[in-house]
C-alpha positions in Angstrom: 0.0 0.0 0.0 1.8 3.1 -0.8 -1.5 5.5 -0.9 -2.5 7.3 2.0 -4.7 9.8 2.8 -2.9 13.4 4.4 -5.1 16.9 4.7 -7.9 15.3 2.5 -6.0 14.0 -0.5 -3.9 11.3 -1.1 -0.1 11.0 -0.8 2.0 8.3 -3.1 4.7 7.4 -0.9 7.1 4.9 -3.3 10.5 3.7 -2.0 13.4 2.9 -4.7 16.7 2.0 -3.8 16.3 2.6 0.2 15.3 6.0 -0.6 11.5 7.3 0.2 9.9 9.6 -2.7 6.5 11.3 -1.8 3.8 13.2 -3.8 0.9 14.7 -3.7 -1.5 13.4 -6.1 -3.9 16.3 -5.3 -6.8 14.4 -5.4 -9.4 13.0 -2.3 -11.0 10.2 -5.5 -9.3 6.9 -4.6 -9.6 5.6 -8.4 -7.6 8.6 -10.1 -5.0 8.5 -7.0 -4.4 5.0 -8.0 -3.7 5.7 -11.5 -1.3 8.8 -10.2 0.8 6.3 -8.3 1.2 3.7 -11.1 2.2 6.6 -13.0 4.7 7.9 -10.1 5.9 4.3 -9.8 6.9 4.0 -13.8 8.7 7.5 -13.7 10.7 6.3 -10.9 11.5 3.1 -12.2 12.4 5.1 -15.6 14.5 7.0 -13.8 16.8 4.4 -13.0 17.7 3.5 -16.3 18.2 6.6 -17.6 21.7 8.1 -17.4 22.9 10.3 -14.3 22.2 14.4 -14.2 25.2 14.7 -12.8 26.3 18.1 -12.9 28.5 19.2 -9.5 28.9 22.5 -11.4 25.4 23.7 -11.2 24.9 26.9 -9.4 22.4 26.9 -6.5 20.4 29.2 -7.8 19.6 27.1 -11.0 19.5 23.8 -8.5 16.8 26.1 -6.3 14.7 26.5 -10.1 15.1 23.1 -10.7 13.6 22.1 -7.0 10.6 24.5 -7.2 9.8 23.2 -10.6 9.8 18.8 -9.3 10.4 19.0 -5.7 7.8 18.7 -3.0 7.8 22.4 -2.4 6.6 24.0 1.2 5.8 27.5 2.1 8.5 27.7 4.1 11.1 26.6 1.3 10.4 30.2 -0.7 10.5 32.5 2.7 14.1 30.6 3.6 15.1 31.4 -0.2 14.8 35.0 -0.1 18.2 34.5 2.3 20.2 32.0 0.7 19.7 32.8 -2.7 21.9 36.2 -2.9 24.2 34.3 -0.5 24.9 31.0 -2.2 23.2 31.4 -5.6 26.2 31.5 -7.7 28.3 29.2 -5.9 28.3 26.0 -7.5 27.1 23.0 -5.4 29.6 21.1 -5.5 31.6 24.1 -3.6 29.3 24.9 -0.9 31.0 24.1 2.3 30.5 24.2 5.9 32.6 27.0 6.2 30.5 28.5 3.7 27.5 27.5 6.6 29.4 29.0 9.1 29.9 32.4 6.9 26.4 32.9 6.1 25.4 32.3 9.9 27.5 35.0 11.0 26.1 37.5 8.0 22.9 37.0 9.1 23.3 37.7 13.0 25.3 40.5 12.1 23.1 42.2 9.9 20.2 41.6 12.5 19.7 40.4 16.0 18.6 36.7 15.6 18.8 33.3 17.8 20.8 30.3 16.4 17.5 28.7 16.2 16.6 31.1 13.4 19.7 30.4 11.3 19.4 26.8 12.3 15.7 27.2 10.0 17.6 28.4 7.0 20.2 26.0 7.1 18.0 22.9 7.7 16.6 24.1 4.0 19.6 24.9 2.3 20.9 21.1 3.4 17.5 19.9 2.5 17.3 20.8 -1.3 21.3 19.7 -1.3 19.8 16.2 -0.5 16.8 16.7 -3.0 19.8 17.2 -5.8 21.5 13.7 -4.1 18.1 11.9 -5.1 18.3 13.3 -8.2 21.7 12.3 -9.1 22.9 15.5 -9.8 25.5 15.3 -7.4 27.2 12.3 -5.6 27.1 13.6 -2.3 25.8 16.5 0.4 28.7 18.2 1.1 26.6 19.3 3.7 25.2 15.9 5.4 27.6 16.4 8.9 26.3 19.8 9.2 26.3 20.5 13.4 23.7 23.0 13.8 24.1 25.5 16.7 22.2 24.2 20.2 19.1 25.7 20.2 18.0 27.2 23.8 14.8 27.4 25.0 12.7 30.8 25.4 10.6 31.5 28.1 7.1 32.1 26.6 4.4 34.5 27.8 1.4 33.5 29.1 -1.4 36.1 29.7 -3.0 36.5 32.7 -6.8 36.7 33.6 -6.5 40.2 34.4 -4.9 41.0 30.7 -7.5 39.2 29.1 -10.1 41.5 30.1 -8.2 44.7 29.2 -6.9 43.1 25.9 -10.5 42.1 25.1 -12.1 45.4 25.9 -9.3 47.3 24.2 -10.0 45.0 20.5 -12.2 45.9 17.7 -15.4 43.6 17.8 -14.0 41.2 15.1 -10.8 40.8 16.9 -12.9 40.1 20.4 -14.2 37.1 19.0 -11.3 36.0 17.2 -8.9 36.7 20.9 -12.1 34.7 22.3 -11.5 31.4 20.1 -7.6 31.1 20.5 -7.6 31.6 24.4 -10.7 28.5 24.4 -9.6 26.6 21.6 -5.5 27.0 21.0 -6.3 26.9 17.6 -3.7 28.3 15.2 -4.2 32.1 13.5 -4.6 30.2 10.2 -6.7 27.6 11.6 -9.1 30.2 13.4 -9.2 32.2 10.3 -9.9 29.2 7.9 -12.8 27.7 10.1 -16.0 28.0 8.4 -19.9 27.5 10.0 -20.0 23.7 8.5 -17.9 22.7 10.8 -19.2 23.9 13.8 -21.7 21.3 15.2 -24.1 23.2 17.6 -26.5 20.1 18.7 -23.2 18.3 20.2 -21.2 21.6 21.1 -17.9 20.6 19.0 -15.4 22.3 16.5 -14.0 20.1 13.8 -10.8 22.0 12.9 -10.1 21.2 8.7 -7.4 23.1 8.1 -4.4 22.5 10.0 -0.6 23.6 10.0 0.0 19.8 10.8 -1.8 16.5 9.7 -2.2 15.9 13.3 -4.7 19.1 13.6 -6.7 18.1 10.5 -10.3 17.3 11.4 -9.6 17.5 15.1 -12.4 17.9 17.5 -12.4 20.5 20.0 -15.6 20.9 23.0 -17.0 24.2 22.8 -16.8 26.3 26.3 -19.8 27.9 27.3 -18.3 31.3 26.3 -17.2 30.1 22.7 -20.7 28.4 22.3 -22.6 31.7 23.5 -20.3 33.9 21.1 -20.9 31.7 18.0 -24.4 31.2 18.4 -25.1 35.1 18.3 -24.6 34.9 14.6 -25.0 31.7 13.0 -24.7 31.2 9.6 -25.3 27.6 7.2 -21.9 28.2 5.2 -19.1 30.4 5.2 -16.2 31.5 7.0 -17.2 31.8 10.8 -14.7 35.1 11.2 -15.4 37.6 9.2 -14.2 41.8 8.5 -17.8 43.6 7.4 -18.5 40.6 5.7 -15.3 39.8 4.1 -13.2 37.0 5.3 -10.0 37.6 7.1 -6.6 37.2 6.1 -4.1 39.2 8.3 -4.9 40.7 11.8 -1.9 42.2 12.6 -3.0 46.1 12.8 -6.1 45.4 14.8 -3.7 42.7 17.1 -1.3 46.0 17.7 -3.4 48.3 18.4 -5.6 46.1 20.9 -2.4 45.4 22.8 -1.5 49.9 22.5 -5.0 50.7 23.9 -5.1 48.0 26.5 -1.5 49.3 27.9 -0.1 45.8 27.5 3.3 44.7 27.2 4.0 43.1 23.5 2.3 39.4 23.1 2.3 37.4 20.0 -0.9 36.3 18.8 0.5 32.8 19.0 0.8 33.5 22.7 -2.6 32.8 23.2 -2.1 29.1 21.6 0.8 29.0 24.8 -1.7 30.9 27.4 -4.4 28.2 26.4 -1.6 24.6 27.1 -1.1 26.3 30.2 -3.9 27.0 31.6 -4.8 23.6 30.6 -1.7 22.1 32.2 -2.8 23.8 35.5 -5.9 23.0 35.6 -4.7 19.2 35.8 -5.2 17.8 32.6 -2.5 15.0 31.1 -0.1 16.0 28.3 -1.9 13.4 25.9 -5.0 15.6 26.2 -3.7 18.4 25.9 -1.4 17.5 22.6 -4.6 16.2 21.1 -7.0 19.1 21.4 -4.1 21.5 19.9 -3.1 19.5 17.1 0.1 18.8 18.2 2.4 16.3 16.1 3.0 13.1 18.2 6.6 14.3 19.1 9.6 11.9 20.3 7.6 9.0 22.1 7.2 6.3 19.7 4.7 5.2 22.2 2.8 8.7 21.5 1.8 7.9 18.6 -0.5 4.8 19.3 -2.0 7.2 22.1 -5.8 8.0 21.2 -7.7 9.9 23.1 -11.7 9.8 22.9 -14.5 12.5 22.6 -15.6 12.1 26.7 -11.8 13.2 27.8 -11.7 16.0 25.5 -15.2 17.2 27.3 -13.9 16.6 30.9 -10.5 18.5 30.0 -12.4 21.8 28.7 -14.8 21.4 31.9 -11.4 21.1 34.2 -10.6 24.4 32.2 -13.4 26.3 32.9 -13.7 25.3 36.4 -9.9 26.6 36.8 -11.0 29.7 34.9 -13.9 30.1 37.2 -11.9 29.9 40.3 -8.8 32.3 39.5 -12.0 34.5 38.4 -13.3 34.3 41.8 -9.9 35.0 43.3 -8.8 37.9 41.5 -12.1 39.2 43.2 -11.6 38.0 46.5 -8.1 40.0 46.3 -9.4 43.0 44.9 -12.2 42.8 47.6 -9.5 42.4 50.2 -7.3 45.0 49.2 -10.1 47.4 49.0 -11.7 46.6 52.6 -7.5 47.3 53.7 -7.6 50.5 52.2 -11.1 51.7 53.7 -9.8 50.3 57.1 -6.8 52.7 57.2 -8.6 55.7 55.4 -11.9 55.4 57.8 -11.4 58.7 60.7 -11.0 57.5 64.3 -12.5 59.1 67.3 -11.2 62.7 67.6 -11.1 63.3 63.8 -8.3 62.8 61.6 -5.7 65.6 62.4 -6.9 66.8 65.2 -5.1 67.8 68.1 -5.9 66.0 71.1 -3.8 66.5 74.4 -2.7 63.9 76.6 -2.4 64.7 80.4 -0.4 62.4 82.8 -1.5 63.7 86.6 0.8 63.2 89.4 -0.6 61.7 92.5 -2.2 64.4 93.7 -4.6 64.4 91.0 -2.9 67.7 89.4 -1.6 68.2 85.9 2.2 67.6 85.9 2.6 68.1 82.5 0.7 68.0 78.7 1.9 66.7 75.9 -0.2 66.8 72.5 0.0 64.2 69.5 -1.2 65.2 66.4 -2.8 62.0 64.7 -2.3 61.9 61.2 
């Protein structure tokens, strides 16, 4: 079986030689994937009896053409070539070197104040089309395959408390409220919240089938709907269409309204992605495992083999958005509690005692015989 089904179409995985070659036939109809994959199948096995490309003298630019023309193509590939390509486009493949790695890492952090882990991203794809032109036989070798990437260190990442939340949402345009709303209940993606369309909301059993994911992993997932993500979607409902909408018109960046949200609500700066973080750890607190929490954000099945034979059904996914909204619920009622506090604190030591605040009230001590001996006077402030 080398047809399987990824994002709604099918995939024609075929292995020649120990290597594993993947496409997309672009089509969800079984009958004309089938026909695609015979068809992958006898250009592969062509390929072997044709002669070698091999052409170590190629320039990485025309090698970059060549990969965007046959090679399995991601978004990511054309943002990372806007870098490379005026660094190693007219070098020659065959001549690309670490040191020519090395180079180009410390041109881009001194042009601009970057983590490894950034560089590490460009690198991963200059290595991975260098391996794309092994496959093909146009050159013999990666020069690049011992490549030791730069440690990557971990970042601290925000999470937004209660109190934020309510200025950030008061302080957002009424599209961007609801939108805010979704990612803190759901930790959906900004291009899965902006992609999701009425026909997958199912009302009657208060669930969100997310359909287009990031990850494989987050396609068709099924999220419970909190009570305020059912109340805010059921205000408008509509049969078809995108649920989040700009007068009508569906949405494609946010970043102005995000900005100025954060300006007007005096917040420090947050990514919206932060919201995907605030909504693990709120989760996390709220005592609910790992596998659950992976699950209802789409997450990919990570480093645990084990992981990936981990299912987890419909009634935990329910009990983990209830444990969430419980834990809401109570830091709700304790942020109030220590408001109330603070306030009762502050009447206490505001409230005038008996002689009035500032007054002067004198103090006599009597000797024995019952007459003044002296007077002092305190002012009470």
């Amino acid at each position: 079986m080398s047809l399987y089904k990824r994002g709604g179409v099918f995939w024609s995985y075929v292995w020649v030689g120990g290597v594993r070659h993947a496409r997309c036939t672009g089509t969800d109809k079984r009958r004309l994937a089938e026909r695609l994959d015979r068809e992958f199948k006898e250009e592969l096995e062509g390929r072997k009896s044709q002669p070698a490309e091999f052409n170590p003298n190629m320039a990485f630019e025309e090698l970059f053409a060549r990969f965007l023309g046959d090679g399995a193509v991601k978004p990511y590939h054309l943002d990372r070539a806007k870098l490379l390509l005026p660094f190693f486009g007219k070098i020659a493949i065959s001549e690309i070197s670490k040191n020519d790695a090395l180079r180009y890492r410390k041109a881009r952090m001194a042009e601009k104040n970057l983590t490894h882990t950034t560089v590490n991203r460009d690198l991963e794809v200059l290595r991975h089309v260098l391996y794309w032109a092994v496959d093909e036989r146009i050159i013999s070798s990666n020069p690049l395959n011992r490549l030791r990437l730069e440690r990557e260190r971990r970042k601290r990442r925000p999470v937004m408390s209660l109190p934020e939340e309510r200025l950030l949402l008061a302080a957002s345009a009424p599209h961007l409220e609801r939108i805010i709303a979704t990612a803190l209940d759901t930790g959906m993606r900004r291009g899965e919240i902006l992609s999701q369309r009425w026909e997958d909301v199912d009302f009657p059993r208060r669930l969100l089938f997310v359909t287009h994911s990031k990850t494989p992993e987050g396609e068709a997932r099924e999220i419970p709907l909190t009570q305020r993500m059912f109340n805010l979607l059921s205000k408008d409902t509509k049969s078809t269409g995108p649920v989040f909408t700009f007068r009508n018109q569906p949405l494609r960046r946010i970043k102005t309204a995000w900005n100025a949200a954060l300006r007007r609500g005096g917040l420090n700066h947050y990514r919206f992605h932060d919201l995907r973080h605030t909504f693990n750890t709120r989760l996390m607190e709220a005592g609910v495992m790992q596998e659950v929490r992976k699950t209802l954000m789409g997450h990919s099945s990570g480093e645990d083999v084990n992981s990936t034979y981990t299912h987890v059904e419909l009634p935990a996914k329910r009990k983990a958005i209830s444990k969430l909204e419980a834990w809401l619920a109570s830091q709700a009622n304790s942020d109030q509690d220590t408001t109330a506090t603070k306030e009762e604190q502050i009447d206490e030591r505001t409230e005038p005692r008996s002689g009035g605040a500032g007054d002067s009230v004198e103090c006599e001590r009597r000797d024995s015989g019952g007459t003044a001996s002296g007077v002092k006077k305190h002012s009470i402030t």
